[in-house]
N, C-alpha and C positions, 0 to 999 in steps of 0.2 A: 257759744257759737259766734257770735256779734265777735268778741276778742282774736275769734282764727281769722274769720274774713277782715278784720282788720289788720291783722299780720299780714295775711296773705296778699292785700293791697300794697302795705310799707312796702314786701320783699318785692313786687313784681316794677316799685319808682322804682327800689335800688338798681336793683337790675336794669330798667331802662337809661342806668347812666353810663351803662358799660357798652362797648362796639362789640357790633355782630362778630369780630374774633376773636373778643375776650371769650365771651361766651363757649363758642367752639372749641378753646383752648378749654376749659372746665367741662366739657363734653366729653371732648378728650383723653384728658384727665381722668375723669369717674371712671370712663370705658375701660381706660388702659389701666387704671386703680382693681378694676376686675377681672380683668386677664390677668393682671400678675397673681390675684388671689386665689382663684379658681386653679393657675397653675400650682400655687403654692401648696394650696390644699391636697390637690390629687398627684403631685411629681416628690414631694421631696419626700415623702416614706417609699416609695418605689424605688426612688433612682440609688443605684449601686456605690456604697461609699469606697474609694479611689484610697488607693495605698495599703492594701491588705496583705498584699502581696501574693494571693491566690488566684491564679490565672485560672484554674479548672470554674470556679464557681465565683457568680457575681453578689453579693450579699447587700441587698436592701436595707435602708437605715430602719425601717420600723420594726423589724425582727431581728435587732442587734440592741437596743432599749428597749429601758423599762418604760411603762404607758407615762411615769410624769415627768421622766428625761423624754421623751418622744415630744410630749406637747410644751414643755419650754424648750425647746431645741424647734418647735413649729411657730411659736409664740415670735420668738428670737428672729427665725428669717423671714415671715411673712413682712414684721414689724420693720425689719432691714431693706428689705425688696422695696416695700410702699414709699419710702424714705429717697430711697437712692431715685424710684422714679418720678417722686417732684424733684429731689433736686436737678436731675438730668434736664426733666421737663421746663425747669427755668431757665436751665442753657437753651434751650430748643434746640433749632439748626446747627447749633456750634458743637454741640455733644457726638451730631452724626458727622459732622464734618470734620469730626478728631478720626473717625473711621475712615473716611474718603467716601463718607455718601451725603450727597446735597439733597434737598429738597426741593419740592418746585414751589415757587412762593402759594400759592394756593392750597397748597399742604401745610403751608408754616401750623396753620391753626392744629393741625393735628399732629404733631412733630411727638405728644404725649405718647399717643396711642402707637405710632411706629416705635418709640424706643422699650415700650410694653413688649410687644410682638417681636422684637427685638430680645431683649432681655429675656422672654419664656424659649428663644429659640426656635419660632415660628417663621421669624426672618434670619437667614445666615448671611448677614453680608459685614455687620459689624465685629467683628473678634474681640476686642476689649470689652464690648458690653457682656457678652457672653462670657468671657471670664470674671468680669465682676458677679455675677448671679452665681457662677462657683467659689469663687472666693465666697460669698455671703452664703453659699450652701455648707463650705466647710466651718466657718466662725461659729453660724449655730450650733452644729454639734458639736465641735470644740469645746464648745460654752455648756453644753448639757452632760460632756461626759462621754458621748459618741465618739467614737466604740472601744476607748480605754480600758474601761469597765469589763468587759465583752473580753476582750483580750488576755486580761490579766486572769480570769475564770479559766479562758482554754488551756494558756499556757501551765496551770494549775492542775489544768487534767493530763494534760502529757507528760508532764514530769512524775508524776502518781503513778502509783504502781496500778496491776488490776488482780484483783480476786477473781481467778476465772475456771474456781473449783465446778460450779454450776453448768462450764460449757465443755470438760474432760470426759462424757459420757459418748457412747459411739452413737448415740440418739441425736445427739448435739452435732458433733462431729461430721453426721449426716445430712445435716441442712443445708438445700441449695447455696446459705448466705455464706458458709461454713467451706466453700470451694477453694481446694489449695492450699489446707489447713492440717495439720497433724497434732498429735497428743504431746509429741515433744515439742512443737514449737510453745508452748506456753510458759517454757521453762528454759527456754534460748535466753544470751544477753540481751540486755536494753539494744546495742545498738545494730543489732543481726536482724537482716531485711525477713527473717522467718517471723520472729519475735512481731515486729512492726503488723507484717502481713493478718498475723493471727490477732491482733490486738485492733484492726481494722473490721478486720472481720465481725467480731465479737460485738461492736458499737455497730456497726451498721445494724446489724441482729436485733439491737437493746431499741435504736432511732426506729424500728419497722414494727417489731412485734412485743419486743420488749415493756420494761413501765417506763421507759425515758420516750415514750411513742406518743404517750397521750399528753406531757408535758411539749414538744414540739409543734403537735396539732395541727390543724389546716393553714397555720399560717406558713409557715417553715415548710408543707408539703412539696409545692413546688421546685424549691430548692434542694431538699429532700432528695425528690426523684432524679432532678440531675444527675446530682452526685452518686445515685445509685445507679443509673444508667452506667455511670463512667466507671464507676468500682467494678461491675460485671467485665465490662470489657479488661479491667484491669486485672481480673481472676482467671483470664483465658493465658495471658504474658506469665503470671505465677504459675499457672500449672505445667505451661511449657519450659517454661525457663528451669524450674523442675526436673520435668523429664531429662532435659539436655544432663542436669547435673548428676543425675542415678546413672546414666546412660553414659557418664564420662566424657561428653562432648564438651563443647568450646560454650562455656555460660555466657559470654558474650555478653551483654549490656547487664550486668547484675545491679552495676553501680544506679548506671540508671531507672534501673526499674525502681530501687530502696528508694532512689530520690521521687517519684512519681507516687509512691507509696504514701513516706512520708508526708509529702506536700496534699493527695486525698484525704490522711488522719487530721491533719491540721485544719481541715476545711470542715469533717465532722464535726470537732472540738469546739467548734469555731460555732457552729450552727448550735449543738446543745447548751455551750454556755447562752448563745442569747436567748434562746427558749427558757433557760433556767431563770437567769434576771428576770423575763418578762411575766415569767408565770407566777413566782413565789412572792409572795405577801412582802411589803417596803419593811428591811429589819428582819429577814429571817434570813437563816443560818445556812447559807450556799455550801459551804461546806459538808452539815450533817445531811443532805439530798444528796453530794455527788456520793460520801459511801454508802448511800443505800442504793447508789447505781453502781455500785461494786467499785468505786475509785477509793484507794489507800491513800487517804491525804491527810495534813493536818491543820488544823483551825486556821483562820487569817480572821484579821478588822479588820469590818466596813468602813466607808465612808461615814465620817459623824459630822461632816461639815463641808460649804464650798467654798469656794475664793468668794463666789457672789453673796454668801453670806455677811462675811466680812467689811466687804467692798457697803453693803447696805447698814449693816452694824454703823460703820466709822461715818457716813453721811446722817443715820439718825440722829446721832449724836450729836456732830457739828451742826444739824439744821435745827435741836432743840436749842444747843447755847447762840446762835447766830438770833434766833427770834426773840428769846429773849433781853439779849443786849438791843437791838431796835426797838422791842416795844418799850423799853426802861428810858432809851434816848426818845422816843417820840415821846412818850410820857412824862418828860421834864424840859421838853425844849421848850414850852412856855417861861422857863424862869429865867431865858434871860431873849438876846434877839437872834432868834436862829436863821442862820443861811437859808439862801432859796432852796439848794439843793438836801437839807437835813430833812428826813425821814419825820413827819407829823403826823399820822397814820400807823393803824394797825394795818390796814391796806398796805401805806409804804413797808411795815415794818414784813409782811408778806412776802412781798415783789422782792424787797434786800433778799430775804431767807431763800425763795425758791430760786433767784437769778444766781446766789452764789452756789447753791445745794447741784444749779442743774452744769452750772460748768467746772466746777472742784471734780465732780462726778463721773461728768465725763474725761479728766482728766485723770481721774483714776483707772478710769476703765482703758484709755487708752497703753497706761502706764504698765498695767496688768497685760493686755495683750501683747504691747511691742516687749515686754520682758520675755513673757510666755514663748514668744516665736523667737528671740536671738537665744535663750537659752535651747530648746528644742533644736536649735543650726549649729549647736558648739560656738558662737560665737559672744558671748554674753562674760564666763569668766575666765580670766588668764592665770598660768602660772609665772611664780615672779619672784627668783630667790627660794625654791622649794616650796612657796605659800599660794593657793589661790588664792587671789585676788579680783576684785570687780572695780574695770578703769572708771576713772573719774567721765573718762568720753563717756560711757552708758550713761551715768544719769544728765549731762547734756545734752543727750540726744534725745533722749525721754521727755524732759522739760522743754527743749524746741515742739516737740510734738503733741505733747500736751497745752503747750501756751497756743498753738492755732488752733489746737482745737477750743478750746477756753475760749480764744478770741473771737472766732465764727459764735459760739452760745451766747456771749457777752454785745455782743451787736444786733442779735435778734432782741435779746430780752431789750436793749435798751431802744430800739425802735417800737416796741410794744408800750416801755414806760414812757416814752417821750413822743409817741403817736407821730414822729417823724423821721425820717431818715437823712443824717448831714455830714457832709465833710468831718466835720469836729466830731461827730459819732464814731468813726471811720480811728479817725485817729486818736480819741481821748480812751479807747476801749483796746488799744495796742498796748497800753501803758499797764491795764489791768490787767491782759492777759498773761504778766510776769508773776502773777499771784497762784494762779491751775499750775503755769507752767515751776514754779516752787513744791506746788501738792502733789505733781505726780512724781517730781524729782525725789522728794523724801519718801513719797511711798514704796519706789524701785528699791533705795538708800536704804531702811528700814528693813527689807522682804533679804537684801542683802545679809543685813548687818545676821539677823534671824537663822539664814542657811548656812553661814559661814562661821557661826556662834561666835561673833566678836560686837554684840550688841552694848552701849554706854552705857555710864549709868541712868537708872529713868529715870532724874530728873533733868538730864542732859538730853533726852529725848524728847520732853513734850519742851523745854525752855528755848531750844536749838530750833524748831521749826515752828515754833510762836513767835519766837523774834524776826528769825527771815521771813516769813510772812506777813507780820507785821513790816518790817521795814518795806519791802518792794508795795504794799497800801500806801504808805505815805507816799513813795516816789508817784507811784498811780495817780491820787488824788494832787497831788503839786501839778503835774505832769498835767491831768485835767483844767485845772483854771490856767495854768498856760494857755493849753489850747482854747480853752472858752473866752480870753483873754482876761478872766477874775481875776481880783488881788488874792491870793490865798489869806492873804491876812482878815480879809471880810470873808473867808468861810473857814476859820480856824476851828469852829465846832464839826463842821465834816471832816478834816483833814484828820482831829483826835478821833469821831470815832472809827474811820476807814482803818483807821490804826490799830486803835481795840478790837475791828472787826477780823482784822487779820490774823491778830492774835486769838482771836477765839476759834479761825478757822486753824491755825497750825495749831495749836494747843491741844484744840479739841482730838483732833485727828491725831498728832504726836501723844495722846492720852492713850487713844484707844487700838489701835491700827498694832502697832507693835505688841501691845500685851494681849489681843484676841489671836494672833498668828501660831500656832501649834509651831514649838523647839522642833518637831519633825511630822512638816506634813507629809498625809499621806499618797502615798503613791505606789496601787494596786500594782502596776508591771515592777517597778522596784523590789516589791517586796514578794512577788513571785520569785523576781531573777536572785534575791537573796537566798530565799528557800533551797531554790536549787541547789547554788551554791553551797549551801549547812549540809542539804542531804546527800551530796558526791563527799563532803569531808569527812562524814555520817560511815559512810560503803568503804572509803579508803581507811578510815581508821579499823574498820571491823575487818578487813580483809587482809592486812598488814602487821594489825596488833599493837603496834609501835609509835606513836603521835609524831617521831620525829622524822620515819621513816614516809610515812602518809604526808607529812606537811613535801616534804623533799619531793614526793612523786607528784601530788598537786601542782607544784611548782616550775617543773620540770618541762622544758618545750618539746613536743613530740610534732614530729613531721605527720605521723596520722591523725594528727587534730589540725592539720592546717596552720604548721610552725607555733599553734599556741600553745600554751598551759592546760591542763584540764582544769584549773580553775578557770582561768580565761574562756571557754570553751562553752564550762557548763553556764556562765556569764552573759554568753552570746546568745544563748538560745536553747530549745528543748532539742534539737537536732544534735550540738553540741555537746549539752549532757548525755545523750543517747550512747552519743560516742565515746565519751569520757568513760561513761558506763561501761563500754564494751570493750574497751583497750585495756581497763582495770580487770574485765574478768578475764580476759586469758593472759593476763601477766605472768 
């Protein structure tokens, strides 16, 4: 007890050496630190993840993942949010005044808690903050998986056939969900709006009263009902649109109704695969669940790995060899006269491992996103004399943006080792960050070399990014006693091992990085959009007889596919193969 109230003495001097605005500022702070969390907690499983392309229905991130892609994708942007709003909060005023909103000096103190309230979208007055908080909403799920995953399950169930012996009965055929339906639509083409309509029907059926009813559950009910509101109304347009046709009248929007059709089955597909991920046990078999929900599909692999796996792999590694190269050089720099700046300490040998591990790291991680997003825009690789190819500009551009970020990591840590902040800090830590900005260059380089299977030999891969890494250490530490105004020659023992340190950091990483990388990772919508493809070459060979006849018609550009190919087609999408489908059966 004596020990707290004596703490609680120390803390309340510290405190009285700071001004009534520091204070306020850290009031702030806390407050606005709890508004962003309290929004974080209760908005981003709700709020509607953007780019689905489903106008009818809004789909929530927490019933499109699984519960531990849900909470590292929560983990990811709470963690992001808290971040962004100290660093805004150390711009203060200047952060809102990149908006065109000033503060009145008497607010300065609370400039935290506005860009809080700000950033949850309490206040609209700033737009870029507001899109920063989206941007960080979409990086998390990005990062988790959201809604990849999700996607590649649906498009899995549209492309499958259905067993819909169990709904051919006129008992069946009788059910209000059943409206608009007949016995021969079951056995229309894939791409015939009957076919569609009846195959809607049928899942709606399975989502309400069916066994895929209690795997959806109360979470997905609300969505659910929507979409079942909309489907009703959608059964009244089928049944007329119908009539017109018996009755030999003008069918009038047919195109469009299939398209309205279409675009509700997709938004089913969409809803039961995420109930599926969310409900079945990590590691079971998504596949044998959807055909005991009558889907005719066949087997796919899961995920056995992620980037972040990887990404954490290649840092273990480098942060074992980096610690013990420091503790071996603090452990013998008595045997001769070592520099001020050489590592004497298991503490220094610490601070070396974590100050490197934390900006190598992040320089990976940036390496890995800006690749992730210029490939995702087609801009990432070119063709070039019949070869893709990946320009020499990407990994420049990677290494520019990894070395700031490095460089911002490397100014903090050294203001923490050196308990001060100086010009020479500033500029001795520029020199170093040519060293991240090398690790995320070879990382991109590597992840390259990998997809495009023109990988060197591997001793050319750890020797090649152990040297350049090594080398730009030396320039670093030279570069440093300049600015300190040292003779390098009086710290020749730091200068070798900044050098060795380099080397152990490319080394290590040119070790591992390239040989943990999967010849072909995976990639759920990939390997959906293949499938399709197998199974239309699958129909045309069976339909045709002839492999050479079938390759020929695949091939072949039809104006009813939208000047494509029915490969191209089935390629583009499940709407696409539908079509493919259905131009092949009445050939």
């Amino acid at each position: 007890m004596t020990d707290l109230l004596e703490w609680l003495a120390a803390l309340m001097k510290v405190g009285g050496a700071y001004d009534a605005s520091f204070m306020q500022f850290m009031i702030a702070l806390v407050v606005g630190g709890l508004v962003v969390f309290l929004f974080a907690m209760n908005e981003f499983g709700a709020t509607p993840i953007e780019g689905l392309n489903i106008p009818i229905a809004k789909f929530p991130t927490r019933i499109l993942a699984t519960r531990d892609e849900y909470a590292r994708a929560m983990i990811v942007y709470i963690t992001a949010m808290m971040v962004t709003l100290v660093a805004l909060s150390v711009l203060g005023p200047a952060a809102l005044k990149i908006g065109g909103v000033s503060l009145p000096p008497a607010l300065t103190p609370a400039a935290p808690l506005v860009i809080a309230l700000i950033l949850v979208g309490a206040i609209r007055r700033v737009s870029y903050l507001q899109q920063i908080e989206r941007n960080l909403r979409q990086f998390a799920r990005e990062r988790a998986y959201i809604p990849a995953a999700t996607l590649a399950i649906a498009d899995k169930m549209a492309a499958a056939e259905f067993d819909f012996t169990a709904y051919r009965s006129d008992e069946m055929l009788s059910l209000p969900a059943m409206t608009g339906v007949s016995r021969e639509d079951f056995v229309r083409p894939r791409g015939s709006m009957e076919y569609s309509w009846a195959r809607l029907c049928v899942l709606s059926y399975e989502l309400d009263a069916g066994p895929a009813a209690a795997i959806v559950g109360g979470l997905g009910g609300p969505v659910l009902q929507l979409l079942e509101n909309k489907r009703q109304i959608l059964a009244d347009d089928v049944v007329e649109y119908r009539a017109r046709r018996r009755g030999r009248s003008e069918a009038g929007t047919g195109k469009q109704l299939h398209a309205r059709i279409r675009e509700m089955l997709r938004a089913y597909h969409i809803l039961l695969a995420g109930a599926l991920r969310r409900e079945l046990a990590p590691g079971a078999d998504v596949t044998a669940e959807l055909v005991r929900l009558g889907f005719l599909c066949a087997g796919s692999r899961e995920t056995v790995s992620e980037r972040g796996n990887l990404i954490i792999g290649g840092l273990g590694v480098m942060a074992a060899c980096l610690l013990l190269l420091v503790m071996a050089a603090a452990a013998l720099s008595g045997l001769w006269n070592a520099s001020r700046y050489f590592p004497a300490s298991v503490l220094d040998a610490f601070l070396w491992c974590i100050s490197a591990v934390s900006g190598h790291g992040i320089a990976i991680l940036l390496a890995d996103r800006m690749r992730a997003r210029m490939i995702a825009r087609g801009r990432w690789y070119r063709s070039f004399a019949g070869a893709v190819i990946s320009p020499l500009a990407n990994l420049i551009r990677v290494g520019v943006v990894c070395g700031i970020g490095g460089y911002v990591v490397f100014v903090l840590w050294g203001a923490v080792y050196q308990e001060v902040v100086t010009p020479a800090l500033f500029k001795g830590m520029a020199a170093y960050a040519m060293m991240p900005a090398t690790t995320g260059a070879f990382y991109a380089f590597s992840l390259d070399n990998i997809e495009l299977r023109c990988r060197p030999p591997r001793w050319l891969e750890i020797t090649l990014q152990a040297l350049v890494t090594a080398f730009f250490g030396i320039v670093a530490c030279s570069a440093w006693f300049t600015v300190t105004g040292d003779n390098p020659r009086n710290g020749y023992d730091l200068v070798i091992l900044v050098m060795l340190f380099g080397a152990a950091i490319g080394g290590s990483l040119g070790w591992y990085i390239p040989a943990s990388v999967p010849e072909e990772a995976y990639d759920p919508v990939g390997e959906v959009r293949a499938a399709r493809v197998r199974k239309l070459e699958d129909i045309a060979g069976a339909k045709f007889g002839d492999p050479n006849t079938a390759r020929q018609w695949l091939d072949k550009t039809s104006a009813q596919l939208g000047d494509r190919t029915p490969r191209a087609a089935a390629r583009d999408g499940v709407d696409g193969y539908e079509d493919a489908v259905g131009l092949l059966a009445g050939s």
